[in-house]
Backbone atoms as SQL, in Angstrom:
CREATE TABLE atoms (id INTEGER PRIMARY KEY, chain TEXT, resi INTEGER, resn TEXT, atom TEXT, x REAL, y REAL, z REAL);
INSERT INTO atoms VALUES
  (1, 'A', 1, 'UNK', 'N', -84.352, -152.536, -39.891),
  (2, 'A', 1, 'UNK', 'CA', -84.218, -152.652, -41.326),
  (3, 'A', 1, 'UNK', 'C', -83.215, -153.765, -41.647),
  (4, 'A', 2, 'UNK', 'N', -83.749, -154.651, -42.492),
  (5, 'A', 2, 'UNK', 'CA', -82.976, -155.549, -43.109),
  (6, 'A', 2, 'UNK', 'C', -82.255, -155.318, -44.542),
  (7, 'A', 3, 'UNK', 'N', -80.763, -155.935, -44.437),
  (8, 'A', 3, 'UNK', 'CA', -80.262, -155.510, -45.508),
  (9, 'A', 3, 'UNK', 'C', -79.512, -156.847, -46.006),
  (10, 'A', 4, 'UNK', 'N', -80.144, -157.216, -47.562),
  (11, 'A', 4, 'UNK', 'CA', -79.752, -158.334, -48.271),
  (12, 'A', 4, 'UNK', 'C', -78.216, -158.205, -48.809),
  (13, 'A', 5, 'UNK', 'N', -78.097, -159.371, -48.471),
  (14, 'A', 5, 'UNK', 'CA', -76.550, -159.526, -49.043),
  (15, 'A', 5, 'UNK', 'C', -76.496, -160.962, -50.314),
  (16, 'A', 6, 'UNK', 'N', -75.882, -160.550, -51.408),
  (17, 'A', 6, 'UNK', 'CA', -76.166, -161.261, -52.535),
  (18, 'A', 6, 'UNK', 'C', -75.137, -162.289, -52.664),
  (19, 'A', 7, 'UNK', 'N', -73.922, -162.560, -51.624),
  (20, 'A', 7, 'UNK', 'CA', -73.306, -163.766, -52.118),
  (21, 'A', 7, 'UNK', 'C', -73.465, -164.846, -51.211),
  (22, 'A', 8, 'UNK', 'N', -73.523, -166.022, -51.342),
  (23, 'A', 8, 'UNK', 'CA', -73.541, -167.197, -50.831),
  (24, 'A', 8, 'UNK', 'C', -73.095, -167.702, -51.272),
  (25, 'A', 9, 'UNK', 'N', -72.870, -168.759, -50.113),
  (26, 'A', 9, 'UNK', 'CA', -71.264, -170.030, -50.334),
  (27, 'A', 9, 'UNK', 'C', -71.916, -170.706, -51.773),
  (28, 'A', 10, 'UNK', 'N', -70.627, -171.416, -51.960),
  (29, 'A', 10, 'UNK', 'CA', -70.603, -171.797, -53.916),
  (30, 'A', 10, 'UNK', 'C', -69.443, -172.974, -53.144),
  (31, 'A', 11, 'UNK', 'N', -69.333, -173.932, -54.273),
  (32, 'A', 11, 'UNK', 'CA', -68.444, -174.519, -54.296),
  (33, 'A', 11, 'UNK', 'C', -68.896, -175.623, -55.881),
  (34, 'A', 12, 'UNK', 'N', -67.790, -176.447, -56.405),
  (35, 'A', 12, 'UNK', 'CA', -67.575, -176.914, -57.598),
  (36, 'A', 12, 'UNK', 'C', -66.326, -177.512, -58.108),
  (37, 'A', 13, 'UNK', 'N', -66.039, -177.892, -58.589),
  (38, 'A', 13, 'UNK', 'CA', -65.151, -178.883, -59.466),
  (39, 'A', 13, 'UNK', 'C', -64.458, -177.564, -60.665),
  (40, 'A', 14, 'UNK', 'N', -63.029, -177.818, -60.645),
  (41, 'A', 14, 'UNK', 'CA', -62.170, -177.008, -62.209),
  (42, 'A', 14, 'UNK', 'C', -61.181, -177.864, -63.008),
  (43, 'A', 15, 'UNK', 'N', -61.084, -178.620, -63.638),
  (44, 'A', 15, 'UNK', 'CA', -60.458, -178.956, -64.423),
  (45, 'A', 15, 'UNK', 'C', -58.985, -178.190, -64.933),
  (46, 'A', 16, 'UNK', 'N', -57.441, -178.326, -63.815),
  (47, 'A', 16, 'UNK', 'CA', -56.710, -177.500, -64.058),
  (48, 'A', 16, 'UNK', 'C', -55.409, -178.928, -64.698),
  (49, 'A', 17, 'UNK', 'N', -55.219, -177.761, -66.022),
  (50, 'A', 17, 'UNK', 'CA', -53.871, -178.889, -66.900),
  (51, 'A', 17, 'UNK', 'C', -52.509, -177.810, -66.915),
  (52, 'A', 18, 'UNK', 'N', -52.349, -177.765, -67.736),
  (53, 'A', 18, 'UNK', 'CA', -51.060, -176.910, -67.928),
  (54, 'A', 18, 'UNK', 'C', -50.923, -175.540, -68.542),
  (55, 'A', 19, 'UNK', 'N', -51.719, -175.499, -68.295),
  (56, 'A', 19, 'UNK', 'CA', -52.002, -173.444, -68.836),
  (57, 'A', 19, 'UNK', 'C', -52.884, -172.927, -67.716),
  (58, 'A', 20, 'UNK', 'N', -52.636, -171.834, -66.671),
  (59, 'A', 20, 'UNK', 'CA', -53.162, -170.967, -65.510),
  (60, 'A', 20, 'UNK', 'C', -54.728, -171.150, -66.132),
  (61, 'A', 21, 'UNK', 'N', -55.069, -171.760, -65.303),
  (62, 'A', 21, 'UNK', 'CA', -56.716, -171.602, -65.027),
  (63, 'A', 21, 'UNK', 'C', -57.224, -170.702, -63.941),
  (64, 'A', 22, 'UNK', 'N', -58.416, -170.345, -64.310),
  (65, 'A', 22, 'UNK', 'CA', -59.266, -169.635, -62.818),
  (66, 'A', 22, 'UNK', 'C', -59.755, -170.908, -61.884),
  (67, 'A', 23, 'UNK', 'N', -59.831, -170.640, -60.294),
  (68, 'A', 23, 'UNK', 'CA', -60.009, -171.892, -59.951),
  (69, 'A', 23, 'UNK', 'C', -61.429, -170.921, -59.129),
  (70, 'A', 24, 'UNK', 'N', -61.127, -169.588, -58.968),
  (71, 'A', 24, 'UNK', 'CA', -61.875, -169.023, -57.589),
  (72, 'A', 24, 'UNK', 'C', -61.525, -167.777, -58.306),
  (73, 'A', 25, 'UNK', 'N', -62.737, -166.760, -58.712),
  (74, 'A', 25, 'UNK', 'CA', -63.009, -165.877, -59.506),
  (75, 'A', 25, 'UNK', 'C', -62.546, -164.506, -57.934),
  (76, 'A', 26, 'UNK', 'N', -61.945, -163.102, -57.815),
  (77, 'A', 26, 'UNK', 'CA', -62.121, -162.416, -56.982),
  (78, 'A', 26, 'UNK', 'C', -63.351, -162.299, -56.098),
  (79, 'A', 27, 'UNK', 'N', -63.505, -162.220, -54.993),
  (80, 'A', 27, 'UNK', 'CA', -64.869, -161.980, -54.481),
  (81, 'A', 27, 'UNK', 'C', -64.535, -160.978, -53.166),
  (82, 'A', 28, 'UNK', 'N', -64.633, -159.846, -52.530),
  (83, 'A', 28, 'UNK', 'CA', -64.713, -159.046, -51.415),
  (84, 'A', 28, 'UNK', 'C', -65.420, -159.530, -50.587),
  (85, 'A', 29, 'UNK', 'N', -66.535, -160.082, -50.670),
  (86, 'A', 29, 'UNK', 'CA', -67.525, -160.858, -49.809),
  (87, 'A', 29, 'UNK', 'C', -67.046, -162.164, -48.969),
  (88, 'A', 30, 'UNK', 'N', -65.992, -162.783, -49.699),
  (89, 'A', 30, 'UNK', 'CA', -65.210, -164.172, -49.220),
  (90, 'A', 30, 'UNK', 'C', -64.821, -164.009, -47.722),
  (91, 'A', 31, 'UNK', 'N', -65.340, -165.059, -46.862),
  (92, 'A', 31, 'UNK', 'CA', -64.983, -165.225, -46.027),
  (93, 'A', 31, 'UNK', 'C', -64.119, -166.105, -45.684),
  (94, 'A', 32, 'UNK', 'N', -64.110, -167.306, -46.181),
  (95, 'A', 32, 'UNK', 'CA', -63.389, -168.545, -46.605),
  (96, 'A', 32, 'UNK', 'C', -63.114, -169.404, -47.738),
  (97, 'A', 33, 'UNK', 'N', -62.212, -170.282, -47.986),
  (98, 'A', 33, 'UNK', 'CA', -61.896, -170.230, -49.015),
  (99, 'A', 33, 'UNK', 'C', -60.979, -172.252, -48.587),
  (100, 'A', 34, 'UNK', 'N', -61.539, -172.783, -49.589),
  (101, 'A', 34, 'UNK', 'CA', -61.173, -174.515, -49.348),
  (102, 'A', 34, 'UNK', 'C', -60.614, -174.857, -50.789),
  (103, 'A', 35, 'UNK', 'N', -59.444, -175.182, -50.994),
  (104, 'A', 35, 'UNK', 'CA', -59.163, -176.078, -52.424),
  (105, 'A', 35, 'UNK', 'C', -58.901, -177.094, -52.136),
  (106, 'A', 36, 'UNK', 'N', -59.183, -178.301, -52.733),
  (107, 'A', 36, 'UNK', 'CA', -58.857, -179.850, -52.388),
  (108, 'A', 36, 'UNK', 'C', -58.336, -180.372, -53.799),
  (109, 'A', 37, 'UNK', 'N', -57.380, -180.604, -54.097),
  (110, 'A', 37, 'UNK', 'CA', -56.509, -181.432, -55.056),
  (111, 'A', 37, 'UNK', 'C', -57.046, -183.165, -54.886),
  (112, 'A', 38, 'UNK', 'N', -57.582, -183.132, -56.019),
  (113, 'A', 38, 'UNK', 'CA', -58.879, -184.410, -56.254),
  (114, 'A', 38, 'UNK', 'C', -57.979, -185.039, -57.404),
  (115, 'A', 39, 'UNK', 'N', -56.851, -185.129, -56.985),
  (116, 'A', 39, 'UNK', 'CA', -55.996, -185.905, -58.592),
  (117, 'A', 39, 'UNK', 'C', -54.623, -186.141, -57.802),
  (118, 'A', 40, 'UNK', 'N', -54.032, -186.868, -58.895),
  (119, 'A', 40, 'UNK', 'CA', -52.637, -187.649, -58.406),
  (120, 'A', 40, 'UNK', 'C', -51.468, -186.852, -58.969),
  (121, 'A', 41, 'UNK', 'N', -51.943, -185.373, -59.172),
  (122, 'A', 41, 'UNK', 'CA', -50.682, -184.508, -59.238),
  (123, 'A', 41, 'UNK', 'C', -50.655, -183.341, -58.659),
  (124, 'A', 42, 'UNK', 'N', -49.731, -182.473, -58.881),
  (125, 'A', 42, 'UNK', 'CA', -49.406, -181.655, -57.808),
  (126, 'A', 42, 'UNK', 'C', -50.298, -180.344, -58.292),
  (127, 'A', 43, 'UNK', 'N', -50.776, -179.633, -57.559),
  (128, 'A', 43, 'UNK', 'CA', -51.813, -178.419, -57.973),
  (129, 'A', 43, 'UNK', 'C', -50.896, -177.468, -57.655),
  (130, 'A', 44, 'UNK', 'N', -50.738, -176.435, -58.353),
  (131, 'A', 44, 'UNK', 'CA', -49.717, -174.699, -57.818),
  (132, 'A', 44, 'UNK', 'C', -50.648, -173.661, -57.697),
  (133, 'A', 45, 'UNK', 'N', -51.250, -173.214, -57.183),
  (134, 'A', 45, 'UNK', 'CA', -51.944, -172.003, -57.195),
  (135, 'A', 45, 'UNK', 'C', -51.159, -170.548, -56.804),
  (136, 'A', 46, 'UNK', 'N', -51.745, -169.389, -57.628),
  (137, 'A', 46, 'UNK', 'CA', -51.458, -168.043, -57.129),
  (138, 'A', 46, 'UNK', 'C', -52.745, -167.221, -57.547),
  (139, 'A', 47, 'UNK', 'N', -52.012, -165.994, -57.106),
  (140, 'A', 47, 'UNK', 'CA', -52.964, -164.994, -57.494),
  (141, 'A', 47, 'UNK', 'C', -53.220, -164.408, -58.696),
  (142, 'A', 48, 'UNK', 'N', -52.588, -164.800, -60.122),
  (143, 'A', 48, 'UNK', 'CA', -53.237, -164.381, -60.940),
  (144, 'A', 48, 'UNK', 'C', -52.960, -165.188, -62.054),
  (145, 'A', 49, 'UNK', 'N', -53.118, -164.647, -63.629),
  (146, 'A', 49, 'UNK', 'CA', -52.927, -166.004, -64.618),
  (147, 'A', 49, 'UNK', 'C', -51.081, -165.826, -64.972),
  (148, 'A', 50, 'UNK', 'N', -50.270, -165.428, -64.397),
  (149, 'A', 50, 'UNK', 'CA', -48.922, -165.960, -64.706),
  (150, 'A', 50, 'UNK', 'C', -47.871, -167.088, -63.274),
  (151, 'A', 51, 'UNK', 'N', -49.298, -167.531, -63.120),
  (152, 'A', 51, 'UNK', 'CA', -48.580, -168.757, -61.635),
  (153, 'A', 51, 'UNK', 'C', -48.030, -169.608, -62.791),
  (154, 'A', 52, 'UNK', 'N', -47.152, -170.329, -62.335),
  (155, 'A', 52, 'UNK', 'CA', -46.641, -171.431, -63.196),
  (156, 'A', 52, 'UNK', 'C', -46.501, -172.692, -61.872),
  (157, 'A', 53, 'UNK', 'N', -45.375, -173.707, -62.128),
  (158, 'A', 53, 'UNK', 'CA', -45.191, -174.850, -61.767),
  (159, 'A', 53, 'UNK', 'C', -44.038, -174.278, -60.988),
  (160, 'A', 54, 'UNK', 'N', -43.022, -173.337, -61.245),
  (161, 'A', 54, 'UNK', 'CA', -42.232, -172.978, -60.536),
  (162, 'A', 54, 'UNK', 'C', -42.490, -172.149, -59.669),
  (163, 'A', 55, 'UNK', 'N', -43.135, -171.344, -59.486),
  (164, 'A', 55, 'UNK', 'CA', -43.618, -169.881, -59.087),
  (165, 'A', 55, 'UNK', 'C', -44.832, -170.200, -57.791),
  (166, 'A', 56, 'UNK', 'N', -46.210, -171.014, -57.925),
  (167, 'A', 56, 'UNK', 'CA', -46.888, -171.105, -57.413),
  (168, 'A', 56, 'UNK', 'C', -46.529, -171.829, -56.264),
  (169, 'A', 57, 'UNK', 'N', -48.308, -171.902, -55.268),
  (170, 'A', 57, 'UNK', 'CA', -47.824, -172.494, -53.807),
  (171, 'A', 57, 'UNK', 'C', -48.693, -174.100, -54.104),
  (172, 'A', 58, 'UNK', 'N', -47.670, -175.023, -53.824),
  (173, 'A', 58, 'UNK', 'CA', -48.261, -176.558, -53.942),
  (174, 'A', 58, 'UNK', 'C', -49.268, -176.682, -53.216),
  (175, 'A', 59, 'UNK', 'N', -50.159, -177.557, -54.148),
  (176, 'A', 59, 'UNK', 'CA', -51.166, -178.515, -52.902),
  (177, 'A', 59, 'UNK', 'C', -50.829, -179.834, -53.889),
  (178, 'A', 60, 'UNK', 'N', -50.321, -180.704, -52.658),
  (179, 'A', 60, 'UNK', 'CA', -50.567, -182.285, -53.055),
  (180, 'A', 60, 'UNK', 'C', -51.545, -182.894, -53.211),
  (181, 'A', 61, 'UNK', 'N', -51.342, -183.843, -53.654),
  (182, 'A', 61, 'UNK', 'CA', -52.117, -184.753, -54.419),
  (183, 'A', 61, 'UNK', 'C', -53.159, -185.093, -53.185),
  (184, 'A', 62, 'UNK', 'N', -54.003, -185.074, -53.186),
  (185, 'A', 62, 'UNK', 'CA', -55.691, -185.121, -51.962),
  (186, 'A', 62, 'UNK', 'C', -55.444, -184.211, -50.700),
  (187, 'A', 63, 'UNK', 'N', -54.563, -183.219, -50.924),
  (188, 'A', 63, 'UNK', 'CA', -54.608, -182.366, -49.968),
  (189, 'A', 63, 'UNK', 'C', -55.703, -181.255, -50.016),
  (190, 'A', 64, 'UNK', 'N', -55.562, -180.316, -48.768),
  (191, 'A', 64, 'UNK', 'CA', -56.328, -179.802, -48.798),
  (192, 'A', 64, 'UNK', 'C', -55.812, -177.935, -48.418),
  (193, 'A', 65, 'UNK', 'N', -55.728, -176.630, -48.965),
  (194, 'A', 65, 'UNK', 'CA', -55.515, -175.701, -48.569),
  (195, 'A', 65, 'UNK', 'C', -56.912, -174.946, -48.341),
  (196, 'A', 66, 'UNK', 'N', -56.302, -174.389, -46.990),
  (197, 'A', 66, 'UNK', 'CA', -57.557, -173.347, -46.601),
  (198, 'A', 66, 'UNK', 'C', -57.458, -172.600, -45.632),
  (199, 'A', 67, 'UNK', 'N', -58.177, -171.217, -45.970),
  (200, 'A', 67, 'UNK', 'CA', -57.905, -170.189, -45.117),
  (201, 'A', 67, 'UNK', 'C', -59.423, -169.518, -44.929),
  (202, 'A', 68, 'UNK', 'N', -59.306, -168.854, -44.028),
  (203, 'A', 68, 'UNK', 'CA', -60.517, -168.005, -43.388),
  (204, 'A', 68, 'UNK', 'C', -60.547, -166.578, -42.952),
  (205, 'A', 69, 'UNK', 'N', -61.279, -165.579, -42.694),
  (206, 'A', 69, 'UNK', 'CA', -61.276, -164.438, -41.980),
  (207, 'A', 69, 'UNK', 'C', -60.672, -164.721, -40.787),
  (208, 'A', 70, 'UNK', 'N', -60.303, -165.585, -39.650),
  (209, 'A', 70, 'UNK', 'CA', -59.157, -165.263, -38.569),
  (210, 'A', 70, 'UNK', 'C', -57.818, -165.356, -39.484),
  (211, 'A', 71, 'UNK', 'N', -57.314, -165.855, -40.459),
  (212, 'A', 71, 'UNK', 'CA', -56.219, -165.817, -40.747),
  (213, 'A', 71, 'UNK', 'C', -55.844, -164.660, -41.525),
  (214, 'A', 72, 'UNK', 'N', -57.248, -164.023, -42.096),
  (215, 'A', 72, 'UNK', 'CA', -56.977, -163.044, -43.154),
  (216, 'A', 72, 'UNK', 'C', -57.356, -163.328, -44.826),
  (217, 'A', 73, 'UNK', 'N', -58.032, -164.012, -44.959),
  (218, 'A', 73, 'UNK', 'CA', -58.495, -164.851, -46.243),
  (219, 'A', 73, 'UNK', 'C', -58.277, -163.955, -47.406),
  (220, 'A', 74, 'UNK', 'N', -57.862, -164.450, -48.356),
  (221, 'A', 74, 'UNK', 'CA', -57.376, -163.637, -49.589),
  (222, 'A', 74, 'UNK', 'C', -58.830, -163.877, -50.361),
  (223, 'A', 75, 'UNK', 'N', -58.763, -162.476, -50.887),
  (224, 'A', 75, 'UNK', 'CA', -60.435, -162.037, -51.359),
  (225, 'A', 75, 'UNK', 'C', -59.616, -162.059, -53.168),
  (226, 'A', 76, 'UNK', 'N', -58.980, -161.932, -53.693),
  (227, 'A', 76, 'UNK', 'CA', -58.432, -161.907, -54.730),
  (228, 'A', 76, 'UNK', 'C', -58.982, -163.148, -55.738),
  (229, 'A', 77, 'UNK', 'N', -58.544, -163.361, -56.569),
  (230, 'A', 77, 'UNK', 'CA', -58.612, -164.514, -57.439),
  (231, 'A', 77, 'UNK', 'C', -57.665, -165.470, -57.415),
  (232, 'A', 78, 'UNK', 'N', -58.314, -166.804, -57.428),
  (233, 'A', 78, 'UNK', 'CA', -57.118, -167.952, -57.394),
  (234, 'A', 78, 'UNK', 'C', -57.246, -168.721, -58.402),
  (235, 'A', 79, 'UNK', 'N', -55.895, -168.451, -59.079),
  (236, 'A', 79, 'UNK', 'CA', -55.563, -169.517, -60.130),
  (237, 'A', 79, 'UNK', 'C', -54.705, -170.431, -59.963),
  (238, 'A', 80, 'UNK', 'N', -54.631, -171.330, -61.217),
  (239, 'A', 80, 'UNK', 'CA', -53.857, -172.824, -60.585),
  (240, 'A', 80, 'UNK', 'C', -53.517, -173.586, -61.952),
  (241, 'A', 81, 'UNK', 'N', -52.125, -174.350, -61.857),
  (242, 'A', 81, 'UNK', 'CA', -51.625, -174.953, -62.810),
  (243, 'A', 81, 'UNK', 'C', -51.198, -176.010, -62.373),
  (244, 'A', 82, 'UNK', 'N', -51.478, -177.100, -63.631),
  (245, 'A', 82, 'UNK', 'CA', -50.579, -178.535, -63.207),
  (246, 'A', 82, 'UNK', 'C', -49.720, -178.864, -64.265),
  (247, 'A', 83, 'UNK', 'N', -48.706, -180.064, -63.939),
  (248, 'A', 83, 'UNK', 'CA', -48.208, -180.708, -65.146),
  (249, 'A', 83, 'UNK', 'C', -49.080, -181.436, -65.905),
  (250, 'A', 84, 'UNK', 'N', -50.339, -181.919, -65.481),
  (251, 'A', 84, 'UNK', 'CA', -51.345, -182.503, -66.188),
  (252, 'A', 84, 'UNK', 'C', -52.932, -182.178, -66.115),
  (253, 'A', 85, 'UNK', 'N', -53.568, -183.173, -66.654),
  (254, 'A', 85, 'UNK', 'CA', -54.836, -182.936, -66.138),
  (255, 'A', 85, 'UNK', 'C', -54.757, -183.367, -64.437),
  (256, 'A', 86, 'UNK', 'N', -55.604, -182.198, -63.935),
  (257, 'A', 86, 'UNK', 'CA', -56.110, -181.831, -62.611),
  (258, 'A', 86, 'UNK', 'C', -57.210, -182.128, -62.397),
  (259, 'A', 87, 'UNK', 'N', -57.565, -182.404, -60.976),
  (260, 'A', 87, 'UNK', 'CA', -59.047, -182.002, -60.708),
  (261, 'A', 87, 'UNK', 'C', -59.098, -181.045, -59.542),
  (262, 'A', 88, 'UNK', 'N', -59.467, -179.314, -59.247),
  (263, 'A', 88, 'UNK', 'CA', -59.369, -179.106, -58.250),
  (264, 'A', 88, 'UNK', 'C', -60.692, -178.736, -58.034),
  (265, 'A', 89, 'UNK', 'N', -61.775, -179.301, -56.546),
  (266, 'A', 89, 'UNK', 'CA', -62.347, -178.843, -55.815),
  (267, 'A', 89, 'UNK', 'C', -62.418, -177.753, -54.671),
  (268, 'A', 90, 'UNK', 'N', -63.358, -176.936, -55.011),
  (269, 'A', 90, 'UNK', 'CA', -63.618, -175.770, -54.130),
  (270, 'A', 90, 'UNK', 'C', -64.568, -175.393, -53.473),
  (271, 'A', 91, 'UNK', 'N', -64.442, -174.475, -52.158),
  (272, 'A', 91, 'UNK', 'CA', -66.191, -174.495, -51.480),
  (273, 'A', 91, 'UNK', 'C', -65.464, -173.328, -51.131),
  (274, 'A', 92, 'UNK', 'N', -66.209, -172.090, -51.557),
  (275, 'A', 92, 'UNK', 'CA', -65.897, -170.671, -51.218),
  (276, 'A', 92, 'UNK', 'C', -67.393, -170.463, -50.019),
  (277, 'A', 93, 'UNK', 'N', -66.640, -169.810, -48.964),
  (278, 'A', 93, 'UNK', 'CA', -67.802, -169.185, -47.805),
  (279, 'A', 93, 'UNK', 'C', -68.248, -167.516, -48.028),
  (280, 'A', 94, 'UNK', 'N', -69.325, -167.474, -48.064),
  (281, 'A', 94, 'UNK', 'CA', -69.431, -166.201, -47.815),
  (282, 'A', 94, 'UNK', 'C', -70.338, -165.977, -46.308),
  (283, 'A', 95, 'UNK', 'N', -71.080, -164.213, -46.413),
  (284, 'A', 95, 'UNK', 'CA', -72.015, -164.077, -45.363),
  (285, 'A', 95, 'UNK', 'C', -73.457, -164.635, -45.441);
């Protein structure tokens, strides 16, 4: 017996400025998880909408954060703030 599983990898472009955006909605299914800072300022991400500029974890400017099921991948939601307009790219893995 086969049994369907409804999420598959996604990935997309978010437009993050200076008020907590969603970058990566919760998912249980997440296996992995890629943000790439596609702009010339600093990206902060956390886990929910009160990350700020002080508070959150940096990604530089064309860097790249990412984690997976060997490390323990956070299934939660990731949000993200800049001092300006942002561009952050994402490619979420699933099964």
């Amino acid at each position: 017996m086969t049994i369907g599983i409804a999420f598959a990898s996604t990935y997309g472009d978010v437009s993050v400025g200076s008020s907590a955006t969603l970058i990566a909605p919760s998912n249980p299914l997440r296996k992995g998880l890629m943000i790439f800072n596609n702009s010339s300022q600093i990206i902060y991400i956390g886990m929910d909408n009160n990350v700020t500029t002080a508070t959150g974890f940096p990604i530089l400017p064309t860097c790249t954060f990412a984690t997976d099921d060997f490390d323990g991948v956070w299934k939660g939601a990731v949000w993200g703030i800049s001092t300006g307009s942002s561009d952050a790219r994402y490619w979420e893995f699933g099964p």
